[in-house]
C-alpha positions in Angstrom: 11.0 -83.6 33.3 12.0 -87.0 31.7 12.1 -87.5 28.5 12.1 -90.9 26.9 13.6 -92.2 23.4 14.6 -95.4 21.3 17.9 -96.2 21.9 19.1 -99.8 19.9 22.0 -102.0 21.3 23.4 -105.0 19.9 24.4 -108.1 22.0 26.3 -111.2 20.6 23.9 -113.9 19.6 20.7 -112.0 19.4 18.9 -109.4 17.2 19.5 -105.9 17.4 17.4 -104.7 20.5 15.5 -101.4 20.7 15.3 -100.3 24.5 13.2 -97.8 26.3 15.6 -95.4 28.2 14.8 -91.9 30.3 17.1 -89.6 32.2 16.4 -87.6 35.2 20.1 -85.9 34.7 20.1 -84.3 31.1 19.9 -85.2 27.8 22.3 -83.1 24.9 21.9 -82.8 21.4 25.4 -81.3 21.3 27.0 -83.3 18.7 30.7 -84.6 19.3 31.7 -88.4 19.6 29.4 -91.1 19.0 29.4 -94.8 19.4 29.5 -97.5 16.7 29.6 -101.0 15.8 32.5 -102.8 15.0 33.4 -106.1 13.5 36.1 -106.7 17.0 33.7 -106.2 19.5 31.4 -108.7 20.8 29.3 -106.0 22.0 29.3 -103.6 19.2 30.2 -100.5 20.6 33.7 -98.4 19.7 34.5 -94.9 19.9 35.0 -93.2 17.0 36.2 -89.8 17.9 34.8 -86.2 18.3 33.0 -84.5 15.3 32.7 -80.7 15.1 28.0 -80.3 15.1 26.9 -78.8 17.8 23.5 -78.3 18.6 21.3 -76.9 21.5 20.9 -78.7 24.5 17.3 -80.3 25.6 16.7 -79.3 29.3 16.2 -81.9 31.8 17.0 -81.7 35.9 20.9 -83.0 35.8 23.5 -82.8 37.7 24.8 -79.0 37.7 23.1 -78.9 34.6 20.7 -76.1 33.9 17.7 -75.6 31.8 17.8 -74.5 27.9 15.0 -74.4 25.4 12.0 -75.5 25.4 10.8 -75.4 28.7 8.1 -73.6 30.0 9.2 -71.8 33.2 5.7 -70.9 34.6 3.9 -74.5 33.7 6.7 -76.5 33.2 5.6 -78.1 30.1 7.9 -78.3 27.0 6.8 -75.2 24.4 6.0 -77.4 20.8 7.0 -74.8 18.3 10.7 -73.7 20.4 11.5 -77.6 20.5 10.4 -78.3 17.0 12.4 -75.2 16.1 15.8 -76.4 18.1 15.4 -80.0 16.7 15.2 -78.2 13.2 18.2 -76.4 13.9 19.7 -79.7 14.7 19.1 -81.7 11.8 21.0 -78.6 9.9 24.1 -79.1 12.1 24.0 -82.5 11.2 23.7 -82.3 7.3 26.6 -79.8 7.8 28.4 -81.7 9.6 27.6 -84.9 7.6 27.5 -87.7 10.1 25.3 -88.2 13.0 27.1 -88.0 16.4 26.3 -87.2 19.7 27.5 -87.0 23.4 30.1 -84.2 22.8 32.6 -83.7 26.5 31.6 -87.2 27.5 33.6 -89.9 28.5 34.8 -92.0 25.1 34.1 -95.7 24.9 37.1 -97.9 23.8 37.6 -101.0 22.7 41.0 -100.2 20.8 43.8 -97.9 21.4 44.9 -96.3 18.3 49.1 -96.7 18.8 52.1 -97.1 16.5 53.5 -99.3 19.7 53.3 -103.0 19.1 51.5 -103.4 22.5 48.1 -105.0 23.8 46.1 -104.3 27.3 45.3 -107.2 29.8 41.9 -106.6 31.4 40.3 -109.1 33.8 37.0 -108.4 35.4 34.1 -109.1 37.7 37.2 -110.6 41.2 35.4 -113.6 42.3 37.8 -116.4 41.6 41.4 -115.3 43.4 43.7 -118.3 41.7 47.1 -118.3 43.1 48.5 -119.1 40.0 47.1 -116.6 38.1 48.6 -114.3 40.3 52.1 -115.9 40.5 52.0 -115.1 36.7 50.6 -112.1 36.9 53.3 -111.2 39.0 57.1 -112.8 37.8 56.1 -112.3 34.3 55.8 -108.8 35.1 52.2 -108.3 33.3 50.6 -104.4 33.7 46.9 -105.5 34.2 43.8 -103.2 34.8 41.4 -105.2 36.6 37.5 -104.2 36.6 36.5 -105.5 40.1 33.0 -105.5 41.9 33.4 -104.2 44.8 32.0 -107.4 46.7 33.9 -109.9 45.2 37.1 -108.4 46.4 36.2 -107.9 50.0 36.3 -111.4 51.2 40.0 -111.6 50.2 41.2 -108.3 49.4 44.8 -109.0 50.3 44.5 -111.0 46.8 44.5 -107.6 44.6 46.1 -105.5 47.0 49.4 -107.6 47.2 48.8 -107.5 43.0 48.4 -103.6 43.2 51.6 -103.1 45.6 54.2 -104.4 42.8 53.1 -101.4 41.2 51.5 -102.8 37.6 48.1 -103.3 38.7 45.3 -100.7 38.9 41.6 -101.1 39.6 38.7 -100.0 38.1 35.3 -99.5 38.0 32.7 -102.6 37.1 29.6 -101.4 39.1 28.7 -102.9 42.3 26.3 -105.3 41.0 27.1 -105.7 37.3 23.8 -104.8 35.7 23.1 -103.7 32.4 23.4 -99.9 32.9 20.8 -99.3 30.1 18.2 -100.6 31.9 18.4 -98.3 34.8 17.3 -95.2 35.5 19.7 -92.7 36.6 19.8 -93.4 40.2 20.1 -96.6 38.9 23.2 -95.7 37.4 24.1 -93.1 39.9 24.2 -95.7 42.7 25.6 -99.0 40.6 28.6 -96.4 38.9 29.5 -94.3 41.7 28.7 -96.6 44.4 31.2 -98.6 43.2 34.1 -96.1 42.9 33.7 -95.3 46.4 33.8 -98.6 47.7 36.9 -99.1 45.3 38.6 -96.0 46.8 37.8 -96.9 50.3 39.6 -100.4 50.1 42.3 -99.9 47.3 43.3 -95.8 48.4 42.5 -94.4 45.0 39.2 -93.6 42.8 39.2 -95.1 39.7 38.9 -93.1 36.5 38.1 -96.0 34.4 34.7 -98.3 33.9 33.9 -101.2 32.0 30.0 -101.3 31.4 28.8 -104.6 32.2 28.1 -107.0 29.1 29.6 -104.0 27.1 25.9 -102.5 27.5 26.5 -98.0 27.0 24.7 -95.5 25.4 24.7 -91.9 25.8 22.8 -91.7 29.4 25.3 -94.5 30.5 28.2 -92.1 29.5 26.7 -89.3 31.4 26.1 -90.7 34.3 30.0 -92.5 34.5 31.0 -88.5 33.2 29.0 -87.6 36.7 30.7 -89.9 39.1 34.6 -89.1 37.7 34.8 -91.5 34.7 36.7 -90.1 32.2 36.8 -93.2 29.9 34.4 -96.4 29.4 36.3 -99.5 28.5 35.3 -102.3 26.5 37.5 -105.0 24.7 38.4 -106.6 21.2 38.9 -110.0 22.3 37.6 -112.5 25.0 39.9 -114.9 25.7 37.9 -115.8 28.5 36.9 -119.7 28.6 32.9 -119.7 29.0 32.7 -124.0 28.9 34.8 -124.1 25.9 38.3 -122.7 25.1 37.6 -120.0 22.5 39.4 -119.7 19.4 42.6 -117.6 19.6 42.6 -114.4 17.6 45.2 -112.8 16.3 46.0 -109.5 17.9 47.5 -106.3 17.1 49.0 -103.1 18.4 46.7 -101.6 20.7 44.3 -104.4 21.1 42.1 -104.8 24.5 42.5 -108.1 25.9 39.4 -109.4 28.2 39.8 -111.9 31.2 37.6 -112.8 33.8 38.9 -114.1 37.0 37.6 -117.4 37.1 38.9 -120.7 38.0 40.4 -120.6 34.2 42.4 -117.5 34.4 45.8 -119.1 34.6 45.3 -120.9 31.6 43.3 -118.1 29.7 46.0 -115.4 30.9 48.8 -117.6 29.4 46.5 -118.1 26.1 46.5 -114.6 25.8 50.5 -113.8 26.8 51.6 -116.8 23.9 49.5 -115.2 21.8 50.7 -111.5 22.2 54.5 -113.1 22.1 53.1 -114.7 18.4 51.9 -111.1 17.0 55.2 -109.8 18.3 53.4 -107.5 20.9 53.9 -106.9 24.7 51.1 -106.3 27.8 52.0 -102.9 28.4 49.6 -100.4 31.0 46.5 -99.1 29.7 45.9 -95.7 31.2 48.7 -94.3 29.9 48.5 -95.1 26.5 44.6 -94.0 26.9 46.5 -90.6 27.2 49.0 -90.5 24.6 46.3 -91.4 22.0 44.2 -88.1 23.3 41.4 -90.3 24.9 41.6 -89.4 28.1 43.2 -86.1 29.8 
């Protein structure tokens, strides 16, 4: 059974968009942490914690998932009057609870890690330009960088990351293998384009990732449970793209716990050192992501 829905995403420079999306895993009306816009992301998507709803879950095929109301065993069509009753039940765990949230025991998305530590996180994505230079900084200014690599830009010079990764403050993680928008596939889609990728990663680089950054910033719920599915146990966005698209891009100012993107493009050096001079300015340092993702309670 699929059942579609209206889900509405925000990209930079256009309207809000409404999109079509279905699920062949499992959809939940458990009520927990929810996703939200914010002012620092480009994409308009930020975690804002766990709430305490809960609900009853609406059953779909899934992965270990089972079915729960409003299915009818001996036709398989939904029964009306149970669904109408659970949704009912729903919007009374919601009044209680006063906010609407949803996705409870999914993976969070972050785009800032709440800290009293005056740090900031380099990220650099996507692996298809391997500058030299970006490396040489990367490497005797003693940076911690997680870098969200596609799988196939890495392989025709892996040697590239893998000499980054053996000074020990470099990890990689999860980008997809193709860098779609993950909201526009169905869930073998996502299956294949999320957990494809982690395989590949932990083929070349010895170790599955645990993190993923959603192409263009584009999640919803079905996008967190599919990542939840293949081992994600966080989804990663950013509050500032210091990454030169034609232009250099104005610098921001950044504070403690700020997410730093990067691509690696034939700019990198220059946008890497951007981004160092201007965490030296706020009085910050680069410091390494997943373990401040646990000390904030983000990740277990």
């Amino acid at each position: 059974m699929i059942l579609p829905w209206r889900i509405s995403t925000r990209y930079p420079g256009s309207r809000s968009e409404s999109r079509s999306a279905a699920s062949a895993t499992a959809v939940s009306c458990l009520m927990g942490g929810s996703v939200s816009g914010s002012a620092d992301n480009a994409y308009g998507f930020t975690h804002t914690g766990p709430g305490e709803a809960s609900g009853r879950q609406l059953p779909l095929q899934g992965r270990g998932l089972t079915a729960g109301v409003g299915l009818d065993q001996g036709g398989g069509m939904w029964r009306t009057r149970v669904l109408v009753a659970a949704l009912a039940s729903l919007s009374l765990a919601l009044g209680a609870a006063g906010s609407a949230q949803a996705g409870v025991g999914l993976p969070p998305v972050v785009s800032h890690v709440p800290t009293q530590e005056k740090v900031v996180f380099i990220t650099i994505d996507d692996g298809w330009n391997h500058d030299p230079e970006a490396a040489r900084i990367l490497s005797e200014k003693r940076v911690p960088v997680s870098m969200f690599l596609l799988p196939g830009a890495t392989s025709y010079d892996t040697a590239y990351f893998t000499g980054l990764v053996d000074q020990g403050r470099a990890t990689v993680e999860n980008h997809t293998v193709n860098h779609p928008d993950l909201t526009t596939l169905d869930a073998a889609g996502k299956d294949a384009e999320v957990c494809g990728a982690g395989e590949r990663i932990a083929e070349t680089f010895g170790k599955t990732p645990k993190l993923l950054r959603p192409p263009y910033g584009a999640v919803n719920d079905d996008v967190r449970l599919a990542a939840k599915a293949c081992g994600v146990k966080a989804l990663v966005t950013w509050t500032h793209d210091f990454t030169t698209w034609g232009q250099t891009p104005p610098t921001p100012q950044l504070k403690a716990g700020d997410i730093v993107l990067l691509h690696f493009t034939p700019t990198l050096a220059a946008d890497l050192q951007r981004a160092l001079d201007a965490a030296k300015a706020a009085g910050l340092k680069p410091a390494a992501l997943m373990p401040h993702l646990r000390s904030a309670g983000l990740v277990p």
